[in-house]
Every structure is written in C-alpha cells, then in structure tokens.
C-alpha positions as CSV (number, residue, x, y, z in Angstrom):
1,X,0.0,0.0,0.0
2,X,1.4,3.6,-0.8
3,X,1.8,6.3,1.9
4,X,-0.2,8.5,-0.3
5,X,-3.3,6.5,1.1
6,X,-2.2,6.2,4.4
7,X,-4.3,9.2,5.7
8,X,-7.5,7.5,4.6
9,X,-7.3,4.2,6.6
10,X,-7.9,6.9,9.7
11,X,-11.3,6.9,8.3
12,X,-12.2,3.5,6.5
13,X,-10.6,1.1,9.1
14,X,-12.8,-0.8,11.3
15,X,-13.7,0.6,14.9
16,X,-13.4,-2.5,16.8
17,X,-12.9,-2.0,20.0
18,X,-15.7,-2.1,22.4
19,X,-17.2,1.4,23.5
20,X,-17.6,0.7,27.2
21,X,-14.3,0.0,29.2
22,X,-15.1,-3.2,31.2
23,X,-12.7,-4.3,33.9
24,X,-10.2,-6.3,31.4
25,X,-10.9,-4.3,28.5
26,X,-8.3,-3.4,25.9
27,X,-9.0,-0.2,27.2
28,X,-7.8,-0.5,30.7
29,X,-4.4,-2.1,30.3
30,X,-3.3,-0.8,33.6
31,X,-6.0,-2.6,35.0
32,X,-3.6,-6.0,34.5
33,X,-0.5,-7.8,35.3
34,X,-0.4,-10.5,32.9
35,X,-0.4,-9.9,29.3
36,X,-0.1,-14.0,28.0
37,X,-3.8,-15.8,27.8
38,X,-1.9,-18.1,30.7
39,X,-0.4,-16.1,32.9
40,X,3.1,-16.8,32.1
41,X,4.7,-13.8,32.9
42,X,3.1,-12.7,35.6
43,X,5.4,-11.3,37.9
44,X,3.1,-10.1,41.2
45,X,3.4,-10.9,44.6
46,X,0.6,-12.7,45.5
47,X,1.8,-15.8,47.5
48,X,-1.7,-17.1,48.1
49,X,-4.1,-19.8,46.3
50,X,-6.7,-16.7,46.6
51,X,-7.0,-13.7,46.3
52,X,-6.4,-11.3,49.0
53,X,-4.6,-13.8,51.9
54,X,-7.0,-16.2,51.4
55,X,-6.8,-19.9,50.2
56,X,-3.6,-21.9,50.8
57,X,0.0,-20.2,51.7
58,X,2.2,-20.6,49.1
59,X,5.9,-22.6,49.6
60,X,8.8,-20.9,48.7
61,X,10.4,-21.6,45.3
62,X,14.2,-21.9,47.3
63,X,12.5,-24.8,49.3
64,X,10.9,-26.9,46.9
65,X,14.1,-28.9,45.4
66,X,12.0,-32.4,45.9
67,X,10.0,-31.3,43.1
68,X,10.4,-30.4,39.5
69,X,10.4,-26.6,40.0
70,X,12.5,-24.8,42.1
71,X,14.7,-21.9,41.9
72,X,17.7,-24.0,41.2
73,X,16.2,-25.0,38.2
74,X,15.9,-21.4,37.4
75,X,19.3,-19.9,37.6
76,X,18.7,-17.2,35.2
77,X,15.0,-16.1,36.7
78,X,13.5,-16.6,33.2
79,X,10.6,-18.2,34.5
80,X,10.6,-15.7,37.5
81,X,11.6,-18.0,40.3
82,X,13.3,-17.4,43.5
83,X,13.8,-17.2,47.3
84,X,10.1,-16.0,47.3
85,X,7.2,-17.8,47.6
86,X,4.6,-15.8,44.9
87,X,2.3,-17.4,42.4
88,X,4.2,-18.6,39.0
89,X,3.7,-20.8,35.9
90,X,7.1,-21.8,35.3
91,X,5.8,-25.1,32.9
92,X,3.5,-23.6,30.5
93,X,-0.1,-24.5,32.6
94,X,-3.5,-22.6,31.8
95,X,-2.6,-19.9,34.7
96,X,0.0,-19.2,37.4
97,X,0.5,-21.9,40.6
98,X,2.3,-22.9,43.3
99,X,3.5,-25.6,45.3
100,X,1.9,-26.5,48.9
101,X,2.3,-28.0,51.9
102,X,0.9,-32.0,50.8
103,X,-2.6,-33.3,52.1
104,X,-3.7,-36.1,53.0
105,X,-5.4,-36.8,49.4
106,X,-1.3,-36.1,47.9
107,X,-2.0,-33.0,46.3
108,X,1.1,-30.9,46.8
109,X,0.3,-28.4,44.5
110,X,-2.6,-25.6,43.2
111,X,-3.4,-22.9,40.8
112,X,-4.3,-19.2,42.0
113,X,-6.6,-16.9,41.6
114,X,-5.0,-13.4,40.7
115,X,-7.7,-11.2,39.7
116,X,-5.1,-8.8,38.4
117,X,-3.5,-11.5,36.0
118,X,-6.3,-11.7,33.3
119,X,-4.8,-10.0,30.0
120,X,-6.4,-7.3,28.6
121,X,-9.5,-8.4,26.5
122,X,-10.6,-11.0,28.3
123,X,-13.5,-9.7,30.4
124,X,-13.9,-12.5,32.8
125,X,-16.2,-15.8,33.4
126,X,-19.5,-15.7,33.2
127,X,-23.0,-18.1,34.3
128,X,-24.1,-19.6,31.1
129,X,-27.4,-20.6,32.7
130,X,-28.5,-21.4,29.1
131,X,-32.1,-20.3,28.8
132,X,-31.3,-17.6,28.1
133,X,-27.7,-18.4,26.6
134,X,-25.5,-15.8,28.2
135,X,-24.4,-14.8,25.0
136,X,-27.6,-14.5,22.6
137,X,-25.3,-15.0,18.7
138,X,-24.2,-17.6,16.8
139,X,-22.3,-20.5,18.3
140,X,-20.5,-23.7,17.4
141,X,-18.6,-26.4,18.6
142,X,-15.1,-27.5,17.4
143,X,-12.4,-30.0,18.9
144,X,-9.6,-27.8,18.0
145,X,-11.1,-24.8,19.8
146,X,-8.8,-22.6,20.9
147,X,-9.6,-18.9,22.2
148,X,-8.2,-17.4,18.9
149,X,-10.7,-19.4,16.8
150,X,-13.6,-18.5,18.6
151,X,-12.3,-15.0,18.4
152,X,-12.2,-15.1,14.9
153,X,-15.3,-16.8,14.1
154,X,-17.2,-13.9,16.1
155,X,-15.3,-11.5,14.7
156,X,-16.3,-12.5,11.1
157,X,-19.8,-12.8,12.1
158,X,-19.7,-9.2,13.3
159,X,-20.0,-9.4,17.0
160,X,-18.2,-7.5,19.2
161,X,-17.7,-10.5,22.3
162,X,-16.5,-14.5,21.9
163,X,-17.1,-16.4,24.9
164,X,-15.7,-20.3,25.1
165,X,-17.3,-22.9,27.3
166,X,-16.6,-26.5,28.1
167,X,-13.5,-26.6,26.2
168,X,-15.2,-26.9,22.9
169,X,-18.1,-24.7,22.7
170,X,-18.2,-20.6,21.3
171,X,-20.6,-18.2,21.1
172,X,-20.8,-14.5,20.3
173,X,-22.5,-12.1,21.3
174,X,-22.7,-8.1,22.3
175,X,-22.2,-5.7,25.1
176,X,-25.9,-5.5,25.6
177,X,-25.6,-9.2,26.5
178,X,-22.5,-8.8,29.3
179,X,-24.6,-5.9,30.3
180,X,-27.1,-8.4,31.8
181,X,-24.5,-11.4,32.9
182,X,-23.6,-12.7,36.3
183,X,-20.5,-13.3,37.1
184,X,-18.6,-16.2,38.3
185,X,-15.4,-17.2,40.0
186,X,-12.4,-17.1,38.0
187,X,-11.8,-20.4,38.8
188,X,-14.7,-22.2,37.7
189,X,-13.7,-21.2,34.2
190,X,-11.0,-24.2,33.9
191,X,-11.7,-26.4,31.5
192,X,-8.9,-26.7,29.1
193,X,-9.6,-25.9,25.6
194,X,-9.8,-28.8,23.3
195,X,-7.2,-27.4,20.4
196,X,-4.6,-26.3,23.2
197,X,-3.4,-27.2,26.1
198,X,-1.7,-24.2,27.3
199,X,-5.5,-22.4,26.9
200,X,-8.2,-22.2,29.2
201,X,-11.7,-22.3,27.6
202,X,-14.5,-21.7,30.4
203,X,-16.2,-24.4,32.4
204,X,-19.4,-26.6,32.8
205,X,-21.9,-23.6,32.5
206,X,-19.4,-21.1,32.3
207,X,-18.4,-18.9,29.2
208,X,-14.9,-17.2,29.7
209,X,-15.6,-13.9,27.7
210,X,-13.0,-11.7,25.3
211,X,-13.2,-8.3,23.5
212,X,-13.1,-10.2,19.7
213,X,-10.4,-7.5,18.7
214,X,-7.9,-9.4,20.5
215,X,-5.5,-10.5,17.7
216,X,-7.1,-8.8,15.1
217,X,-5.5,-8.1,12.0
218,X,-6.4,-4.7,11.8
219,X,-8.0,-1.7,13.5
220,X,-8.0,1.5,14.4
221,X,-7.8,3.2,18.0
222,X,-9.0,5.8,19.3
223,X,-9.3,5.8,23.1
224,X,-6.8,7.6,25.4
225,X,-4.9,4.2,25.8
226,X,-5.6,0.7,24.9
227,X,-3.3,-2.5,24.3
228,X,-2.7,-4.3,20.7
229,X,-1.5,-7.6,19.7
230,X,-0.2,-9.4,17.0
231,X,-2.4,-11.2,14.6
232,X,-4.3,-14.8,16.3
233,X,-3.1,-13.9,19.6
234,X,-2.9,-15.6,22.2
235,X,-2.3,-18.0,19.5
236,X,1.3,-18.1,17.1
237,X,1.0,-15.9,14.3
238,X,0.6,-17.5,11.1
239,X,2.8,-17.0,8.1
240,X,2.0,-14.6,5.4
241,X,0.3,-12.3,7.7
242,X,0.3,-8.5,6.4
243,X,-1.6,-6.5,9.5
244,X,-2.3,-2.4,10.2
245,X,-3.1,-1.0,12.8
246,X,-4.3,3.0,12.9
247,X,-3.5,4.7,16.7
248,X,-5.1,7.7,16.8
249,X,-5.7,9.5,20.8
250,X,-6.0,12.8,21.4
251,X,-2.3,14.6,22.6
252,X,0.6,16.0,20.5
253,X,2.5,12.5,21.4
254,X,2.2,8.6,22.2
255,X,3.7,6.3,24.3
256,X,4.3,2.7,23.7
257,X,5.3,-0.1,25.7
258,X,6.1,-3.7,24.6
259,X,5.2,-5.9,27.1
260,X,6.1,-8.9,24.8
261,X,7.8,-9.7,22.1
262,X,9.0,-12.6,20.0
263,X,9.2,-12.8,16.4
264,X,10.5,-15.6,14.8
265,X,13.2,-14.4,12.6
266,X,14.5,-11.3,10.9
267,X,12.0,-11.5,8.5
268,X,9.2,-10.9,10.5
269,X,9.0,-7.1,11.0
270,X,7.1,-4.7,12.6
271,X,7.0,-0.5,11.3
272,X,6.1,2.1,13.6
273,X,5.0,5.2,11.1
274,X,3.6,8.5,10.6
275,X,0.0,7.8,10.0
276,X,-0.1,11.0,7.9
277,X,3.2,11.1,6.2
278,X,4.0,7.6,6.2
279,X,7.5,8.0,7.1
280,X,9.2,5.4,9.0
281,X,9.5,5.9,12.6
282,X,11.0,3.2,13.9
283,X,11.3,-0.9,12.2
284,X,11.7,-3.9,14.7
285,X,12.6,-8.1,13.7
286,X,13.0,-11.2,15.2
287,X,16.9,-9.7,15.2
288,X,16.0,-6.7,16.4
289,X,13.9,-6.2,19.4
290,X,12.1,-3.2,20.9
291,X,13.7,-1.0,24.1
292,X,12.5,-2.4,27.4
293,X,10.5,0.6,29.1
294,X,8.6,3.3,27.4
295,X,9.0,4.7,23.4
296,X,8.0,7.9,22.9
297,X,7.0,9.3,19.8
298,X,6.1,13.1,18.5
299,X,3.6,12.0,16.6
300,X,-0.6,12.5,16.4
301,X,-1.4,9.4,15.1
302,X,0.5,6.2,14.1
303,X,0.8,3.1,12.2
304,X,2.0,0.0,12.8
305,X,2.7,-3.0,10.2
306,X,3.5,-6.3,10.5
307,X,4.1,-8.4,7.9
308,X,5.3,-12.3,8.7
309,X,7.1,-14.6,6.1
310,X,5.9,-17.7,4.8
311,X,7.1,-19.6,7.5
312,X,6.3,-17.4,10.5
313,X,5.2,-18.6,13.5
314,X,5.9,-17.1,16.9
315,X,4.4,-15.7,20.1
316,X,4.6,-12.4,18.6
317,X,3.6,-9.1,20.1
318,X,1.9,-7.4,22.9
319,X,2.2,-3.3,23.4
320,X,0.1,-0.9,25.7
321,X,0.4,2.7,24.5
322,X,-1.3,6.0,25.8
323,X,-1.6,9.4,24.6
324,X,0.2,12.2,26.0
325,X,-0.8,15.6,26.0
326,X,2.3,17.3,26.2
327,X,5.3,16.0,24.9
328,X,7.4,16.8,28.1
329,X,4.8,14.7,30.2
330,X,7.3,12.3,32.3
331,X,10.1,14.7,31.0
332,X,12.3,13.0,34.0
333,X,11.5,9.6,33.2
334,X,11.7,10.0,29.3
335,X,15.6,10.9,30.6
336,X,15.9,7.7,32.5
337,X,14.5,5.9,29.0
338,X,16.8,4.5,26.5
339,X,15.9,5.4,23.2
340,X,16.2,3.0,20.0
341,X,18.1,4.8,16.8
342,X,15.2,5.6,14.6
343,X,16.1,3.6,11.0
344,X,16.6,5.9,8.2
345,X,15.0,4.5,4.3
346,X,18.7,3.5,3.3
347,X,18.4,1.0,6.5
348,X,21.2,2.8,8.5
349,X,20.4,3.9,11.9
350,X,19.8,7.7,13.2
351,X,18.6,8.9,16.4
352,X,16.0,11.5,16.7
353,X,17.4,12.8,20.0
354,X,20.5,14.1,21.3
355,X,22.9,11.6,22.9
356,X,23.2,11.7,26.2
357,X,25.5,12.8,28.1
358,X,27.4,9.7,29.5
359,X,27.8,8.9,25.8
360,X,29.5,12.0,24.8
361,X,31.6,11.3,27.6
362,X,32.7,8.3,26.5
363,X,33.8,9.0,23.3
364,X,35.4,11.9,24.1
365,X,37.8,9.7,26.3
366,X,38.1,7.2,23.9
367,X,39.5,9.8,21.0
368,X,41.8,11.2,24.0
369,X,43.6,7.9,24.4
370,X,43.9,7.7,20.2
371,X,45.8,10.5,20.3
372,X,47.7,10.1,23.3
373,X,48.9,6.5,21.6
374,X,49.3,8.4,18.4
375,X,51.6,11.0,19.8
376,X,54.0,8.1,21.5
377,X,54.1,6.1,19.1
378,X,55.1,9.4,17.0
379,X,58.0,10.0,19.9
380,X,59.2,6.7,19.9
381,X,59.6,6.8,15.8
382,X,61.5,10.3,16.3
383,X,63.7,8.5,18.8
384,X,64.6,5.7,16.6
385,X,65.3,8.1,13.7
386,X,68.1,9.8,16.0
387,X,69.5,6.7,17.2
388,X,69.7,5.3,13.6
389,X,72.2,9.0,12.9
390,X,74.1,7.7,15.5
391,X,75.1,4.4,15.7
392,X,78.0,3.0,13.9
393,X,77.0,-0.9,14.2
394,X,74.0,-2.9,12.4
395,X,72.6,-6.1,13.2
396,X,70.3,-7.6,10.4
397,X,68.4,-10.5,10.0
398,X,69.7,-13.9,8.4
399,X,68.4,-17.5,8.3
400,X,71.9,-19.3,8.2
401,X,73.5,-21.4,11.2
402,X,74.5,-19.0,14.3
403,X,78.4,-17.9,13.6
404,X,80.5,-14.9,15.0
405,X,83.1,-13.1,12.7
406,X,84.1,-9.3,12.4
407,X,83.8,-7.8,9.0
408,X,86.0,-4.6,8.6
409,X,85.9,-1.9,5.8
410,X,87.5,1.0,4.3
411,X,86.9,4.2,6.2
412,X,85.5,3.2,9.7
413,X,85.3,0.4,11.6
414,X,82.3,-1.7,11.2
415,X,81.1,-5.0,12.5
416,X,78.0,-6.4,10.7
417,X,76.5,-9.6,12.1
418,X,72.7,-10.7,11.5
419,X,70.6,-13.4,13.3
420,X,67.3,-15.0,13.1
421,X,64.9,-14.3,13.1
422,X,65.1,-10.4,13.4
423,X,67.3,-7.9,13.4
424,X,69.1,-5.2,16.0
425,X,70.9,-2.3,16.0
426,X,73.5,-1.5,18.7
427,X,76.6,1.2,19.0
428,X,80.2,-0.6,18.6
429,X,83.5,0.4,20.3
430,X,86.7,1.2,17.5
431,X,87.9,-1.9,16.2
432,X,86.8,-5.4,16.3
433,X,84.1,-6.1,18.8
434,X,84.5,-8.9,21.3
435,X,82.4,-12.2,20.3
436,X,80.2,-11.4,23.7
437,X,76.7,-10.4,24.6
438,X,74.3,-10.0,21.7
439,X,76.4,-10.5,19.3
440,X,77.1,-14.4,20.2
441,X,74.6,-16.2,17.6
442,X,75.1,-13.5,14.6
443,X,77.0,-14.5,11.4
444,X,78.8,-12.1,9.4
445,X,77.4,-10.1,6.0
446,X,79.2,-10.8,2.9
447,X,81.4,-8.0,1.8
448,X,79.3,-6.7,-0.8
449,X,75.8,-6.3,1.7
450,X,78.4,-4.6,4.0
451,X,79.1,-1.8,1.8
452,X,75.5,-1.2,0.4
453,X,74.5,-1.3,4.5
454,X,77.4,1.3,5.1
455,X,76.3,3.3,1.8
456,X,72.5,3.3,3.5
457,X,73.5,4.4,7.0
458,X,75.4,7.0,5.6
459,X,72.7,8.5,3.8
460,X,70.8,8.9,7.1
C-alpha cells in the first residue's frame, strides 16, 4: 500500500474495539499484570491460592528442590523464580500456581486466583445458565477450539464478544448481553480448551468472555490508551500475515510499551510510522527487538505493520500505548528511558534525540587515548630516527647457522653480524668487537651487503 493512502485508513478502518471500558478491557491495560492468555509472565506478589490472603499459603520456590520446580532449576530467573514464595507458571499450565504443603489426598500443588492476572480483552467468566444463553449469537462447537478461533469466528460474524465454554463450545455475542451477565469465580472457568493445552476455555456452565479484537489483524484506536496484539493472539502468528493498525488519541504524542515480544526471525518485521506522512519511525525483527521501558514518539497518530514470512510462527507481540498531552509529560523519566536509533530509508540507523550525556563522555575519552597512543608512538619513531644517525654498528636479519666473525671496511670500523629471526641495532666500540653479549649467535654479511649497509646508513 502507498503512503499517499495512508491518511485514509484513519477513516475506512474498522472501529473494533468495544465502546464501554469493562474491567479487562483493551482499554484499561493498567488494570492488568499479565499480558499471556496463561499467565506466564506474571510477575506479582501474590503468595496465596486466593485472592487477597485467602486460600492456601504458598511454599517458597528456594525450598521446593524435591520437586520439579524450584529456583535452582531457574538460575537465570526466566521463568521468575526465586527465594520467594509468589504465584508462578514456570511449565506452560493454563494460569500461574504454586507448590503447597501435601494433604492427606497427595496433592502438593494448586493454581491461583489473581484477579489482576487476566490480560487485557478477556472480560472474565461468566454463568451460562442457558435459557437464556448468556451470549444471545451464533455459536458452534469444534475439537480444536482454541480462544483465537472463537475470536475469529465472532469477529467474522460481526460481533463485538466471543465467549468459550466447556473446552469446545463458542458463542458470540454483544455488550448489551455482558450488560445483563452474572459473574462467576475465575476459577470455575478451567476447562482446558480442546485445540490447546496451554488455553483455558470456560467451564461446565461457564463462558470465559473476550473483546473479539484481540489479535485482530487490523484496527484502528482511538481511546486515550488501549493495548494491541499481533495477529491470532494468544495464539502463534501464522505465516503470510500482512496487518495495520491505525493509533489515533487525542495529545501531540504517544507512548508505547512492549510488554512482549517474540518474532521468529529477521523476516518478521514490525513498522512504527507516521499515519499522515508515512515516514518510518521506527522498524523492529525477530533480530532486532524493541527497548525495554517506554518509546515515545512526536507524533498525532500512528501506524504499525506487520508483515510475517511464509514460514512465521511465533508468540509475537503485545504493546500498551497512551496518549500524551504534552510532549514533556514524564520529561524526567523519558531521561531515564533509552531510546532506540530511529532507521533511516537506506536501513542505517539515526537517532531522533540528542545523545546523552554519558555517551558523549565516552567517546570523548576514547579519541583522547587515540591520540595520546598516536603521539607516543610518534616520539618513539623520532627516537629511533636519531639513534639510527648515531650508531655506527648494524645487526640484520639472516636465516643461516649462528656464527660470529668481524667484518672490517674502508673508512670506519664496522662489525656487521645478522641473526634470526630479526634484526638489532646496537653502537660498537673502535675496532673489532668482542664475540660477547648479543652478538654471540650473529653470522657475518658478505662484503658486498656490507658496503650497500654502510652506503644506506650513511645517507641517514
């Protein structure tokens, strides 16, 4: 697509995101700590089964060696383990757990209930008493549901909510419906969906609800902040996916922040524009990721592109932004921010704000030390130049077997010997030097090298 019709996806892409901000909506990203369908990277502090204090106390990662999870099978904290005893899901489950102190039945371990570790877009679980369904669209069944299918499959229908149940089941539906639910304990919603095990897909009776613009392929946003994904998330993107997304709030800037990312290989890119100019802003790769912490950007409105290769599949992306009003909002922390070199159009990179000041710093010591070598090595060269004027003697290299013999010409005294493998110069007393010191192991020039050496030497 050209950048001369840039401006008019502002107007012609879809508006879907919900109006109303629901607890969990796109629209409330601060509202959550987890940003993966499962939980796997939340990083809270709750170190209970429930919510709050309540349910079972948690066991402490550092003490839990008898079992396949500890924090010595986490040396480099990827999974978030430690001497701490907080909620984790170190293996991939449906949502965070921990280990506990054994019953009597043997169970030694159980999942928790983090309100705050839902990710954005899913709006909770829900009674599905079934007359009436709680979600009054279309619905279907499928044994390879996963949330991402049912997302889609509401989406094409046009309906702004997906809702799974029992593993298998979807249905769609609109606000007016989640309006008039009742809701349910997070934890009734736990029946694994059937097309992945890493998924949770509501419960007997229960329909675990989402905003249907999670891993859309498009869209364009308008609200003061909001979070987008990568196309079929929480599922892999697929290959040969070519995505745009229109960000639009009111201010003079925008802030993003990736809260995931994983592409799979250079050639799956994602563009941060100018929505009106279409000039690049920034371009990030499987190679290449984004800077941890904020991005900020001078710019109204933006668009983002991804585009995936035919073999692409990956995690992909998750990003909050907001809209700032003035561009010197968080002035001190946009200091404390690293800042990615913006990529120019020959694919070189420039930054579009001064260096700071540590950085200047640093090079201004390194080109100090350049010269400072320069400038000895310069000495030492002006050294060897006077010595050479000076001395009367000439060592050189040679490759035959060691041998010690004076050599004496016309004029001055000289004693030319040579050894390998390199050569030395050194000053020699008037007439024939004593076989000692360096000179043991050096073998006499030839008569006729002797004179083109004394003919050099004299030239100095």
């Amino acid at each position: 697509m050209g950048t001369r019709a840039l401006p008019g996806l502002l107007l012609f892409l879809p508006l879907l995101q919900p109006r109303r901000a629901w607890a969990g909506s796109l629209n409330s990203p601060g509202l959550s700590e987890c940003f993966q369908v499962n939980g796997a990277d939340y990083r809270g502090q709750q170190n209970h089964t429930g919510p709050r204090g309540t349910g079972r106390p948690c066991l402490f990662w550092d003490q839990t060696q008898q079992h396949s999870y500890s924090s010595a099978s986490d040396p480099q904290g990827r999974w978030g383990l430690g001497a701490h005893n907080f909620c984790r899901n170190p293996d991939g489950d449906v949502q965070p757990w921990c280990y506990v102190a054994e019953t009597e039945e043997g169970i030694y371990w159980r999942y928790c209930d983090i309100p705050t570790c839902h990710m954005p877009g899913y709006l909770g679980c829900f009674v599905d008493s079934g007359t009436p369904p709680a979600l009054s669209g279309p619905s279907g069944t499928s044994t390879k549901l996963t949330v991402q299918v049912c997302l889609r499959f509401c989406r094409m229908k046009g309906y702004q909510l997906a809702g799974v149940e029992a593993g298998y089941a979807c249905f769609c539906g609109s606000e007016s419906d989640l309006a008039r639910g009742r809701g349910a304990p997070a934890t009734d919603c736990d029946q694994i969906c059937f097309g992945h095990p890493g998924q949770l897909c509501g419960g007997d009776g229960r329909l675990g609800i989402y905003e249907v613009s999670v891993g859309s392929c498009q869209g364009n946003w308008t609200a003061p902040q909001g979070v987008i994904y990568s196309p079929d998330f929480p599922d892999e993107y697929g290959p040969d996916r070519n995505c745009s997304w229109v960000v639009g709030p009111s201010g003079a800037a925008l802030e993003l922040t990736f809260r995931l990312f994983e592409l799979a290989d250079p050639r799956d890119r994602l563009e941060l524009r100018d929505a009106p100019s279409g000039s690049l802003l920034r371009a990030f790769d499987g190679t290449r990721p984004p800077p941890p912490g904020p991005l900020r950007l001078r710019v109204a409105a933006l668009l983002l592109t991804f585009r995936s290769d035919a073999r692409g599949h990956a995690q992909g992306f998750a990003l909050t932004y907001r809209g700032l009003q003035n561009v010197f909002e968080d002035r001190e922390h946009t200091k404390e921010s690293a800042q990615t070199p913006a990529e120019t159009s020959g694919g070189a990179n420039a930054s579009c704000s001064p260096r700071p000041v540590i950085l200047q710093a640093a090079v201004g010591a390194r080109v100090f030390s350049s010269v400072t070598v320069v400038s000895v090595l310069l000495l030492l060269f002006l050294l060897l130049l006077r010595l050479l004027h000076r001395r009367n003697c000439l060592l050189a290299p040679g490759k035959g077997p060691p041998a010690l013999g004076p050599s004496r010409g016309p004029g001055r005294s000289w004693a030319v010997w040579y050894h390998r493998p390199r050569g030395m110069a050194m000053p020699c007393p008037t007439g024939d030097p004593p076989a000692e010191g360096p000179a043991l192991g050096y073998r006499p020039l030839s008569a006729s090298s002797q004179s083109s050496l004394r003919s050099l030497i004299s030239a100095l």
